[in-house]
Predicted model as a PDB file, atoms N, CA, C, CB and O in Angstrom, pLDDT in the B-factor column:
MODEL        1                                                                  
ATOM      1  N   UNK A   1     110.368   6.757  93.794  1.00 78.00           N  
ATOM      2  CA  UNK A   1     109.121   6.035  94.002  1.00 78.00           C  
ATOM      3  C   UNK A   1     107.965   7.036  93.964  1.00 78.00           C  
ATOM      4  CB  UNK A   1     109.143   5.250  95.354  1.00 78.00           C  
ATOM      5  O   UNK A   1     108.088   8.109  94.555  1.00 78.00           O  
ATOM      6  N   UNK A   2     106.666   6.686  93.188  1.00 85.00           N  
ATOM      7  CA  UNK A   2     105.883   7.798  92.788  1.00 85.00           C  
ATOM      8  C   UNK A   2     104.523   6.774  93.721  1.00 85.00           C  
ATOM      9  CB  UNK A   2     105.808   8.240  90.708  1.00 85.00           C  
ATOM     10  O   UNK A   2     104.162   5.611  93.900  1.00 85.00           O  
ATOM     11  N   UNK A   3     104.173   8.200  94.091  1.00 83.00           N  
ATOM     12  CA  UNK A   3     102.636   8.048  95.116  1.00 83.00           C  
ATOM     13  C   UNK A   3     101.642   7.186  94.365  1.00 83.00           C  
ATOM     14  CB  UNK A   3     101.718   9.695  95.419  1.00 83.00           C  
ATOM     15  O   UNK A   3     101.948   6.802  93.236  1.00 83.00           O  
ATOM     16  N   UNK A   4     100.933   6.980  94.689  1.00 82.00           N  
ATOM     17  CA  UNK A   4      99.222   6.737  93.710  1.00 82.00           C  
ATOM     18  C   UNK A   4      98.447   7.445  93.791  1.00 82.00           C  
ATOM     19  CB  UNK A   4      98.276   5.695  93.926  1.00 82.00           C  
ATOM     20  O   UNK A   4      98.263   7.783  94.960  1.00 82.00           O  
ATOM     21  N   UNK A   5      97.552   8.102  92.800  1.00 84.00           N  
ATOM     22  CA  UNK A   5      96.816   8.895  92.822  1.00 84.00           C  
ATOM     23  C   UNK A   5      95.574   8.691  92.323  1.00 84.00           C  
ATOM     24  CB  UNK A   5      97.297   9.686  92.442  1.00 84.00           C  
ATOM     25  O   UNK A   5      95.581   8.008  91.299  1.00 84.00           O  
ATOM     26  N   UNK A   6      94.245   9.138  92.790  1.00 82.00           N  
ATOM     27  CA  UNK A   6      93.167   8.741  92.256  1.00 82.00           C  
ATOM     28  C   UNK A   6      92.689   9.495  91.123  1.00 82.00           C  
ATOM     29  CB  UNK A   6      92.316   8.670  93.149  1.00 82.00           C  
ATOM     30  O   UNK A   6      92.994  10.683  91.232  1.00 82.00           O  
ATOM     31  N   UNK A   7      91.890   9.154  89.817  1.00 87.00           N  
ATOM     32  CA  UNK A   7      92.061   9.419  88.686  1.00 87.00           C  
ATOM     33  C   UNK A   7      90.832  10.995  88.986  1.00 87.00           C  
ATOM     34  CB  UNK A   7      91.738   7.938  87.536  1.00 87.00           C  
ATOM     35  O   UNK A   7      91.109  12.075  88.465  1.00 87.00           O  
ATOM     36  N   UNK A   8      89.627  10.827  89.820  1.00 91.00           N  
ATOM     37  CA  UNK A   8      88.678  11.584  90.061  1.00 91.00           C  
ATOM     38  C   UNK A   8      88.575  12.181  91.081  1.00 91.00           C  
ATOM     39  CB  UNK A   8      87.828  11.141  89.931  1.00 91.00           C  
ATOM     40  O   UNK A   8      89.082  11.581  92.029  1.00 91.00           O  
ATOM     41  N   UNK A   9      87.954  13.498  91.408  1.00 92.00           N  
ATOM     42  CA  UNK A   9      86.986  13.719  92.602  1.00 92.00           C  
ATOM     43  C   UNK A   9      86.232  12.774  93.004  1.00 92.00           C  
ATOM     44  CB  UNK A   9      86.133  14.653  92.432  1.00 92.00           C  
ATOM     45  O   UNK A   9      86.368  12.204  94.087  1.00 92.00           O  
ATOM     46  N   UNK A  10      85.282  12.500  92.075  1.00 93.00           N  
ATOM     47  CA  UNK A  10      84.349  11.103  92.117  1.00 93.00           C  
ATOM     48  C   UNK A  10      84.681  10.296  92.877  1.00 93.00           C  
ATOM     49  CB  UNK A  10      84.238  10.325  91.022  1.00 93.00           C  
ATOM     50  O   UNK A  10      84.258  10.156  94.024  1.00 93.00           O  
ATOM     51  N   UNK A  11      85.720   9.477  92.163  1.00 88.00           N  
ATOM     52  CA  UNK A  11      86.659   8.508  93.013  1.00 88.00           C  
ATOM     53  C   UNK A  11      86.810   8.652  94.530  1.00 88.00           C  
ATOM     54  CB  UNK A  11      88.040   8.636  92.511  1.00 88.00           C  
ATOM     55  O   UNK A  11      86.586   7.737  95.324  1.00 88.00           O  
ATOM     56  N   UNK A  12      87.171   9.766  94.827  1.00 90.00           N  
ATOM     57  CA  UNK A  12      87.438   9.998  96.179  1.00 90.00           C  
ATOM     58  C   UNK A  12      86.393   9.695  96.880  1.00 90.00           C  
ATOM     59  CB  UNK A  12      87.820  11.227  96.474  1.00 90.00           C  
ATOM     60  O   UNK A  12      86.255   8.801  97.716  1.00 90.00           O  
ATOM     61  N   UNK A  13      85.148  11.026  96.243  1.00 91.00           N  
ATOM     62  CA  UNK A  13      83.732  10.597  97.624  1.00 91.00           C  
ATOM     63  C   UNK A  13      83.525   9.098  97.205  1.00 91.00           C  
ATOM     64  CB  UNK A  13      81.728  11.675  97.450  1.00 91.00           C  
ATOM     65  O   UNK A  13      83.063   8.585  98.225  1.00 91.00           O  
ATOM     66  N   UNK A  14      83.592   8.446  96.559  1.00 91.00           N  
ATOM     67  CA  UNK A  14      82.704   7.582  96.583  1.00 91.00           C  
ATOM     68  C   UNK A  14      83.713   6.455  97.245  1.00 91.00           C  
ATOM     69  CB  UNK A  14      81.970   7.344  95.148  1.00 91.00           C  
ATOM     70  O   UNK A  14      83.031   5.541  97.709  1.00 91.00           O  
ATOM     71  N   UNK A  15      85.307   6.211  97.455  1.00 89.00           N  
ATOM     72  CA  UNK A  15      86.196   5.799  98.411  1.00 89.00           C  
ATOM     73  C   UNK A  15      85.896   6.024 100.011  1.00 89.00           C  
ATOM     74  CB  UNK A  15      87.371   6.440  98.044  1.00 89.00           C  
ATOM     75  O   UNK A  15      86.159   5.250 100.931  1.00 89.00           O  
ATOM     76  N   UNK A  16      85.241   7.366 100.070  1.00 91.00           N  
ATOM     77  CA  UNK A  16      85.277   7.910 101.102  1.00 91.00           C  
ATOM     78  C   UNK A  16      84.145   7.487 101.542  1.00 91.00           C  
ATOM     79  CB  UNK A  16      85.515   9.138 101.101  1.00 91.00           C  
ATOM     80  O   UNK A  16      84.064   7.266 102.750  1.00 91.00           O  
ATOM     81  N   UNK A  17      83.213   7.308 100.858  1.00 91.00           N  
ATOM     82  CA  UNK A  17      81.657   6.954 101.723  1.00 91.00           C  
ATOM     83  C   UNK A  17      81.322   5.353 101.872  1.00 91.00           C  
ATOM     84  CB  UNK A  17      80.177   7.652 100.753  1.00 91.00           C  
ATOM     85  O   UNK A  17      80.389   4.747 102.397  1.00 91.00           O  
ATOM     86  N   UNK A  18      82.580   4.919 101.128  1.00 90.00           N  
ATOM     87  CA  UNK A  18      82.798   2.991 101.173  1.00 90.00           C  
ATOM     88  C   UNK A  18      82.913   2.762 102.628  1.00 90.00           C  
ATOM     89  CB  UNK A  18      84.490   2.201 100.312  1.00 90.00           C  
ATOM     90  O   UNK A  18      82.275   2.105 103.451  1.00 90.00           O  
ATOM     91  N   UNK A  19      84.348   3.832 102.671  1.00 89.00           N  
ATOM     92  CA  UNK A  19      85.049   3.493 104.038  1.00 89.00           C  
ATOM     93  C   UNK A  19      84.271   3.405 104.949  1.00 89.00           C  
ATOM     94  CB  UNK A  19      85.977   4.340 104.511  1.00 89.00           C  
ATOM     95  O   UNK A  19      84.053   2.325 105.498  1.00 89.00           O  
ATOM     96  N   UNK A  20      83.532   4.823 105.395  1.00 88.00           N  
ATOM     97  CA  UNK A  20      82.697   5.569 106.166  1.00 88.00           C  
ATOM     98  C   UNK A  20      81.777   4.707 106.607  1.00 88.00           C  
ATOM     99  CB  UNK A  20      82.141   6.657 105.547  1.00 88.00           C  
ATOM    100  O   UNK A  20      81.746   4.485 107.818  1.00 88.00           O  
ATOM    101  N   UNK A  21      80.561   3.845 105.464  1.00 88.00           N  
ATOM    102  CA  UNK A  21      79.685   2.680 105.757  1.00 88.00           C  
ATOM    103  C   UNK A  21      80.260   1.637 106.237  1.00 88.00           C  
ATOM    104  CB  UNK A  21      79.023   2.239 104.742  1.00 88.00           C  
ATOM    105  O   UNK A  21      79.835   1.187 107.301  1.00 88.00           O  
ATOM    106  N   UNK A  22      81.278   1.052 105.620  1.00 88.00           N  
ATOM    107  CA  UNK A  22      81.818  -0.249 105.787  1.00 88.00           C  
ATOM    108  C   UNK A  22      82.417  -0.256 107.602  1.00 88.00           C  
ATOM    109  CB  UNK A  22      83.176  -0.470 104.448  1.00 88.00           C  
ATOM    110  O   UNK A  22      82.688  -1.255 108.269  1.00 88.00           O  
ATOM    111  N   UNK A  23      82.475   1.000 107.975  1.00 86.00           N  
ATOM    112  CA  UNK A  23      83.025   1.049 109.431  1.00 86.00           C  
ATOM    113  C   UNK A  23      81.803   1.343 110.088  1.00 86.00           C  
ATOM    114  CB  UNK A  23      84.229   2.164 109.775  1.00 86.00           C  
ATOM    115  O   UNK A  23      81.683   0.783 111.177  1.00 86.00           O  
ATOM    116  N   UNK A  24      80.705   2.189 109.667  1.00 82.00           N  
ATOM    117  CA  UNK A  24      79.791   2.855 110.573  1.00 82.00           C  
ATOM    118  C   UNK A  24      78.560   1.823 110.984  1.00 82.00           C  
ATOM    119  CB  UNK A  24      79.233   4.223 109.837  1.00 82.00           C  
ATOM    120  O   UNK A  24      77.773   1.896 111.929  1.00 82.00           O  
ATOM    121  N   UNK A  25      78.672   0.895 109.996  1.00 88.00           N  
ATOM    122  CA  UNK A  25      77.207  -0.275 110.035  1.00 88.00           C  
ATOM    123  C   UNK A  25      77.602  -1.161 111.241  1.00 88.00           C  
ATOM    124  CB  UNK A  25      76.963  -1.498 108.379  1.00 88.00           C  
ATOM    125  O   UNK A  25      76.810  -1.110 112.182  1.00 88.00           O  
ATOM    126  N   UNK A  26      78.593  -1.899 111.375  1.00 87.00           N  
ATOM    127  CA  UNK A  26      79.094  -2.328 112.217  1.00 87.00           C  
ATOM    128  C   UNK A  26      79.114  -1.952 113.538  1.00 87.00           C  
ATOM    129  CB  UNK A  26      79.884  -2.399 111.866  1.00 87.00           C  
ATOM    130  O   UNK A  26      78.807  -2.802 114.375  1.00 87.00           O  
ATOM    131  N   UNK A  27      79.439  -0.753 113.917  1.00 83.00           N  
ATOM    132  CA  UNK A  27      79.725  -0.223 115.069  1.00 83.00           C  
ATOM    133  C   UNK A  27      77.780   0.552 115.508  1.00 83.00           C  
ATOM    134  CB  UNK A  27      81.325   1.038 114.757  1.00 83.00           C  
ATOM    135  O   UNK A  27      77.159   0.605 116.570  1.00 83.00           O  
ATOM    136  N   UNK A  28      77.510   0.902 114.413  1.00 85.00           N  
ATOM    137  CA  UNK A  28      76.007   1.504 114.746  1.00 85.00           C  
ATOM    138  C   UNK A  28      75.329  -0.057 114.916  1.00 85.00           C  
ATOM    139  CB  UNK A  28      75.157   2.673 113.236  1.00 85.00           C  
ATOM    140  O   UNK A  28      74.334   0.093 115.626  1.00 85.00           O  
ATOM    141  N   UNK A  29      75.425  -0.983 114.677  1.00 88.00           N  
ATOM    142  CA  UNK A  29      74.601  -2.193 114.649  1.00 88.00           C  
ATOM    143  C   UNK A  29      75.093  -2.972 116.034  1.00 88.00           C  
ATOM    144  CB  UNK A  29      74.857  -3.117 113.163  1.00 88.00           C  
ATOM    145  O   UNK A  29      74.584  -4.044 116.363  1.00 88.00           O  
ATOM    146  N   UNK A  30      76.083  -2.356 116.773  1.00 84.00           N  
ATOM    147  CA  UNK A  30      76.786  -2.917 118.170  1.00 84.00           C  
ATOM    148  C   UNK A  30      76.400  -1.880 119.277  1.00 84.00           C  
ATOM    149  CB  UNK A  30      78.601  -3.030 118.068  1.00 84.00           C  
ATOM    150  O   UNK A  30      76.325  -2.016 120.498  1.00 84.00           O  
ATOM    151  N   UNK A  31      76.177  -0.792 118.457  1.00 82.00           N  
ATOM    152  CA  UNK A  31      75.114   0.362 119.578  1.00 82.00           C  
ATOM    153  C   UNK A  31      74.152  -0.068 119.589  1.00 82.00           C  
ATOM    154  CB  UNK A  31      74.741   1.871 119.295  1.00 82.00           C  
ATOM    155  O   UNK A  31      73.891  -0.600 120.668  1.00 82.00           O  
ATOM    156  N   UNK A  32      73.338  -0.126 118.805  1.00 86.00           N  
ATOM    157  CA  UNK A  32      71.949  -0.717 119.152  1.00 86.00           C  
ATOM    158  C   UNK A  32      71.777  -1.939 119.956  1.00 86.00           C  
ATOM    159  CB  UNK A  32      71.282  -1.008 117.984  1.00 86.00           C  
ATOM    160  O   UNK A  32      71.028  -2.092 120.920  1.00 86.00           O  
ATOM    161  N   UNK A  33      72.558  -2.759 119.433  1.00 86.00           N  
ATOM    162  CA  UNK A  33      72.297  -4.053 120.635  1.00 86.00           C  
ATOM    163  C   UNK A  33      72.533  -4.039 121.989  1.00 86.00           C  
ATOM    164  CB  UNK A  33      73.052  -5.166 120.411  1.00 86.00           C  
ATOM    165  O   UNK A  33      71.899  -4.589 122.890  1.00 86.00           O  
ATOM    166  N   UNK A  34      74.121  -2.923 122.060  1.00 81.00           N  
ATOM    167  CA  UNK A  34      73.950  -2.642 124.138  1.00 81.00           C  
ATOM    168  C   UNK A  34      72.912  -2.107 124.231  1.00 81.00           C  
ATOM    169  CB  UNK A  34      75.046  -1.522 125.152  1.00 81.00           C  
ATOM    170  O   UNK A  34      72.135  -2.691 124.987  1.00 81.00           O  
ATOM    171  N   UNK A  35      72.418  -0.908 123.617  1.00 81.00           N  
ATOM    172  CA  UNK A  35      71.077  -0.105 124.046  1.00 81.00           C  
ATOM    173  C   UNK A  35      69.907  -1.258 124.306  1.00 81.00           C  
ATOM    174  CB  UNK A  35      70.538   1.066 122.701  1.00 81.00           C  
ATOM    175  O   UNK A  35      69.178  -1.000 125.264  1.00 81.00           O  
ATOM    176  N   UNK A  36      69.668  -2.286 123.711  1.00 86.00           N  
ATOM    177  CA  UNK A  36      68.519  -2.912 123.745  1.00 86.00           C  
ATOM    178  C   UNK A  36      68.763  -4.187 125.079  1.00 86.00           C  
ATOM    179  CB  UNK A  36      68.196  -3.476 122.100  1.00 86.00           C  
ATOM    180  O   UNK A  36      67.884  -4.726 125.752  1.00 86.00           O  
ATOM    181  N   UNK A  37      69.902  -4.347 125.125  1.00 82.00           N  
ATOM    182  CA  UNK A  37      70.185  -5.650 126.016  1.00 82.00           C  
ATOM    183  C   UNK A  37      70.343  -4.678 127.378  1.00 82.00           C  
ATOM    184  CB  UNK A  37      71.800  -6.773 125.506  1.00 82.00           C  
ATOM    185  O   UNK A  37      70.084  -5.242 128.442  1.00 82.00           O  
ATOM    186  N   UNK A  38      70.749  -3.258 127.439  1.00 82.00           N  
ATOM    187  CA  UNK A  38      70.842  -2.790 128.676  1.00 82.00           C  
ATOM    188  C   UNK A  38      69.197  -2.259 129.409  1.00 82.00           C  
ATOM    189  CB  UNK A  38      71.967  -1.585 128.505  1.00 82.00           C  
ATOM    190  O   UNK A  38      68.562  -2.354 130.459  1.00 82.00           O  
ATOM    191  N   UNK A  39      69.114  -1.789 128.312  1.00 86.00           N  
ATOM    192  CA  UNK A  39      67.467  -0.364 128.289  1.00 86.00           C  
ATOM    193  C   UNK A  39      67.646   0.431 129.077  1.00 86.00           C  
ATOM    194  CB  UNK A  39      65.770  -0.738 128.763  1.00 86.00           C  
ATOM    195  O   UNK A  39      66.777   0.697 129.908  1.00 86.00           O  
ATOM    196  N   UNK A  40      68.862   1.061 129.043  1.00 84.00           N  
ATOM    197  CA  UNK A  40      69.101   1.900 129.784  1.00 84.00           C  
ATOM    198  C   UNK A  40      69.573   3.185 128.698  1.00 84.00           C  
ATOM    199  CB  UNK A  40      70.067   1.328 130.845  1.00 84.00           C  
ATOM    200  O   UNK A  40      69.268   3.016 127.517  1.00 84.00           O  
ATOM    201  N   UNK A  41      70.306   4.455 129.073  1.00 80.00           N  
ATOM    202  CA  UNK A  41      70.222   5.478 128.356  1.00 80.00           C  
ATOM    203  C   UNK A  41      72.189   5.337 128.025  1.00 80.00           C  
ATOM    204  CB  UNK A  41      69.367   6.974 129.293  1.00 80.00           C  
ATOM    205  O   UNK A  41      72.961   4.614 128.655  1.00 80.00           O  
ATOM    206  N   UNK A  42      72.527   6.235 126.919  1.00 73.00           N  
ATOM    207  CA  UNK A  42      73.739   5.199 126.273  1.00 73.00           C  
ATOM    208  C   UNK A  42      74.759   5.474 127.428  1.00 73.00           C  
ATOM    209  CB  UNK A  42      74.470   5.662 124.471  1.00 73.00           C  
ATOM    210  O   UNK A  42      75.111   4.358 127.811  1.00 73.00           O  
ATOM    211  N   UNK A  43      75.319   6.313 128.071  1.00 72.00           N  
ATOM    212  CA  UNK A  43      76.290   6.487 128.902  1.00 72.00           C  
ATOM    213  C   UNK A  43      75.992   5.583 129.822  1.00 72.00           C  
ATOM    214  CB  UNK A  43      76.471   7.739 129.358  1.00 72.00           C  
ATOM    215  O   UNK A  43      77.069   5.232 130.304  1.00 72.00           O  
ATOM    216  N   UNK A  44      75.089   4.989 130.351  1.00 80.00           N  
ATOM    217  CA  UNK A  44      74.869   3.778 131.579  1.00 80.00           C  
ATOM    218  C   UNK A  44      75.099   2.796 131.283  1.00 80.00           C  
ATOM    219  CB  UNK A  44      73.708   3.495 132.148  1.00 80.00           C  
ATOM    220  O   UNK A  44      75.679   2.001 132.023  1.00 80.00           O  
ATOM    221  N   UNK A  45      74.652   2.491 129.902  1.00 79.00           N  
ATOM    222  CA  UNK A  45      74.020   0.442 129.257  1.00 79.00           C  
ATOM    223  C   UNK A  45      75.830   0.482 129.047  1.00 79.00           C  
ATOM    224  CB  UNK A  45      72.417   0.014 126.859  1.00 79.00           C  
ATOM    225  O   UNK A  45      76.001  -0.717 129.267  1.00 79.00           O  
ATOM    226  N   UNK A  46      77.024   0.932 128.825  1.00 74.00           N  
ATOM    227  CA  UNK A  46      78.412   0.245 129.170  1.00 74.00           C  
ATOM    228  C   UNK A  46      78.926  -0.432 130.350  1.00 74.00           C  
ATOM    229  CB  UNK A  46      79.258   1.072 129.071  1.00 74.00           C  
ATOM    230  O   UNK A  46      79.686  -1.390 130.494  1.00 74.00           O  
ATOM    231  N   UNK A  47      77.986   0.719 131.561  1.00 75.00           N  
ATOM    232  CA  UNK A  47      78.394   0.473 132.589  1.00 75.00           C  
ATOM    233  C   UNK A  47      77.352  -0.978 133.292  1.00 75.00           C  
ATOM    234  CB  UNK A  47      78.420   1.909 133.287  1.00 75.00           C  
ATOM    235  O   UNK A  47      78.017  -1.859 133.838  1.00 75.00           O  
ATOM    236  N   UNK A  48      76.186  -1.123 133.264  1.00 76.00           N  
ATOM    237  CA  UNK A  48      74.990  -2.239 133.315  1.00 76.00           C  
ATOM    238  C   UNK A  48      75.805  -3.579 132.496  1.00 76.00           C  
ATOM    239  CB  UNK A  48      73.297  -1.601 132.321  1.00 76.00           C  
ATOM    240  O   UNK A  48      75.577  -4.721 132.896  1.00 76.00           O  
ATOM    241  N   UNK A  49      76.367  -3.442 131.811  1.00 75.00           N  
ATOM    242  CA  UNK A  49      76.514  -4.797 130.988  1.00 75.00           C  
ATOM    243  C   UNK A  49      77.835  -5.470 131.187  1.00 75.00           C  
ATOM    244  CB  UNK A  49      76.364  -4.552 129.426  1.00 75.00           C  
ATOM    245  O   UNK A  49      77.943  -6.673 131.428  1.00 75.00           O  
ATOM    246  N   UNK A  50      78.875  -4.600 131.070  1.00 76.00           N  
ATOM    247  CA  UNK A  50      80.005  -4.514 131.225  1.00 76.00           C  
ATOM    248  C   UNK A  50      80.168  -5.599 132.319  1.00 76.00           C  
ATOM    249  CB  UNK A  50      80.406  -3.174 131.444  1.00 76.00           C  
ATOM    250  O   UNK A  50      79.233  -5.827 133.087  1.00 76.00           O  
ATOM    251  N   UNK A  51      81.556  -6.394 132.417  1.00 78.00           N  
ATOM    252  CA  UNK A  51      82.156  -7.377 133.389  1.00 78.00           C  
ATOM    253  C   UNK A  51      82.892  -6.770 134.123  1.00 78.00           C  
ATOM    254  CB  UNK A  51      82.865  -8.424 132.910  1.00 78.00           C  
ATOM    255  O   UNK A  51      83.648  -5.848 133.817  1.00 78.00           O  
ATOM    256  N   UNK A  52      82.644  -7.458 135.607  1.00 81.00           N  
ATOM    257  CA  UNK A  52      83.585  -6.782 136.498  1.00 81.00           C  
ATOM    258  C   UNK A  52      85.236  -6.635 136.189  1.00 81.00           C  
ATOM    259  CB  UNK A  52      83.424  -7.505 137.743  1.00 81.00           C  
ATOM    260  O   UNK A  52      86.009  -7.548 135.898  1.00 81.00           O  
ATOM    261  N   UNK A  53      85.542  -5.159 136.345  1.00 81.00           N  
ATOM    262  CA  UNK A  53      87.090  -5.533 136.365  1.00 81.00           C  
ATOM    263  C   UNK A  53      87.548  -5.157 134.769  1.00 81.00           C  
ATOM    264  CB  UNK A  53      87.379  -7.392 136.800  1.00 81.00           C  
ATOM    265  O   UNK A  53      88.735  -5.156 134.444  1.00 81.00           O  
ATOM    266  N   UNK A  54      86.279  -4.789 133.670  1.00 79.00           N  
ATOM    267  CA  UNK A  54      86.672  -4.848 132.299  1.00 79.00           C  
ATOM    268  C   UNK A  54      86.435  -2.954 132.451  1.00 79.00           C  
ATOM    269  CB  UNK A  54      85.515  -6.060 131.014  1.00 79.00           C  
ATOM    270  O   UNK A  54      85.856  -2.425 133.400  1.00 79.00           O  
ATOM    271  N   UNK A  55      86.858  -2.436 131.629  1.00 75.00           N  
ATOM    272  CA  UNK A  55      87.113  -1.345 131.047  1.00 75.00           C  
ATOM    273  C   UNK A  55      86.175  -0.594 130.072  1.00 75.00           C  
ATOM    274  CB  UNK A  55      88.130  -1.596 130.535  1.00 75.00           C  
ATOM    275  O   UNK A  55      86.416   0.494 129.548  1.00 75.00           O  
ATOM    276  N   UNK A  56      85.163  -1.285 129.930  1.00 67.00           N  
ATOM    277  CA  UNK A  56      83.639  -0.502 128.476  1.00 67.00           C  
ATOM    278  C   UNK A  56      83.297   0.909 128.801  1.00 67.00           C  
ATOM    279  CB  UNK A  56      81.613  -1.398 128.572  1.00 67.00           C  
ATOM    280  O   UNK A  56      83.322   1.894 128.063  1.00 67.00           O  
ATOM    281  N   UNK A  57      82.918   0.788 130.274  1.00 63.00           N  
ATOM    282  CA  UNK A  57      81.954   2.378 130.742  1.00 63.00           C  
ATOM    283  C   UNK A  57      82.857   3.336 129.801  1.00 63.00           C  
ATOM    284  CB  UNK A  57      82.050   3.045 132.891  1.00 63.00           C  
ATOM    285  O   UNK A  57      82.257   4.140 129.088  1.00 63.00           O  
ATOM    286  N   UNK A  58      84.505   3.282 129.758  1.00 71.00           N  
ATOM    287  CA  UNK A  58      84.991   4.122 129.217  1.00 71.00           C  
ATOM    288  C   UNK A  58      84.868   4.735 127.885  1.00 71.00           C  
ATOM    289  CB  UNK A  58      85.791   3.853 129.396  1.00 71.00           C  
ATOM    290  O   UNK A  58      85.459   5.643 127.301  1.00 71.00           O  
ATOM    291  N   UNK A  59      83.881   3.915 127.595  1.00 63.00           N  
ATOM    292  CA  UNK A  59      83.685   3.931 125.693  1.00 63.00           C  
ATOM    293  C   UNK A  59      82.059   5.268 125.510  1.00 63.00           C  
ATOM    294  CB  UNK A  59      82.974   1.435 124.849  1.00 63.00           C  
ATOM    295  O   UNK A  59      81.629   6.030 124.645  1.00 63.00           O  
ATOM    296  N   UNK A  60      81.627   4.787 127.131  1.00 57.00           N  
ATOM    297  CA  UNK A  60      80.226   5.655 126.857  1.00 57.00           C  
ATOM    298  C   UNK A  60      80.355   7.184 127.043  1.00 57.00           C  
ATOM    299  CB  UNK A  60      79.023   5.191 127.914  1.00 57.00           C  
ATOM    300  O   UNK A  60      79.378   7.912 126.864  1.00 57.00           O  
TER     301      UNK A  60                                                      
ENDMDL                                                                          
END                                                                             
């Protein structure tokens, strides 16, 4: 059984910077909204928002 291989360098960054956005917009667009719903500074607004008993602060 033979691997797959990509035909370019090219190929790669431009695989690589798909991934990179397609994960980073999401997660940067879910930072901004605790920051704005907490207004607090980022290590706190997990702990301000967060439900009792839930586990977030750990993320800040």
């Amino acid at each position: 059984m033979q691997r797959e291989k990509l035909q370019s360098r090219l190929g790669f960054i431009m695989l690589s910077a798909a991934s990179a956005i397609g994960i980073g917009v999401p997660l940067l667009t879910m930072e901004f909204s605790v920051g704005r719903g907490s207004q607090r500074s980022p290590m706190e607004s997990f702990r301000t928002l967060e439900a009792p008993g839930s586990k977030w602060h750990l993320h800040g």
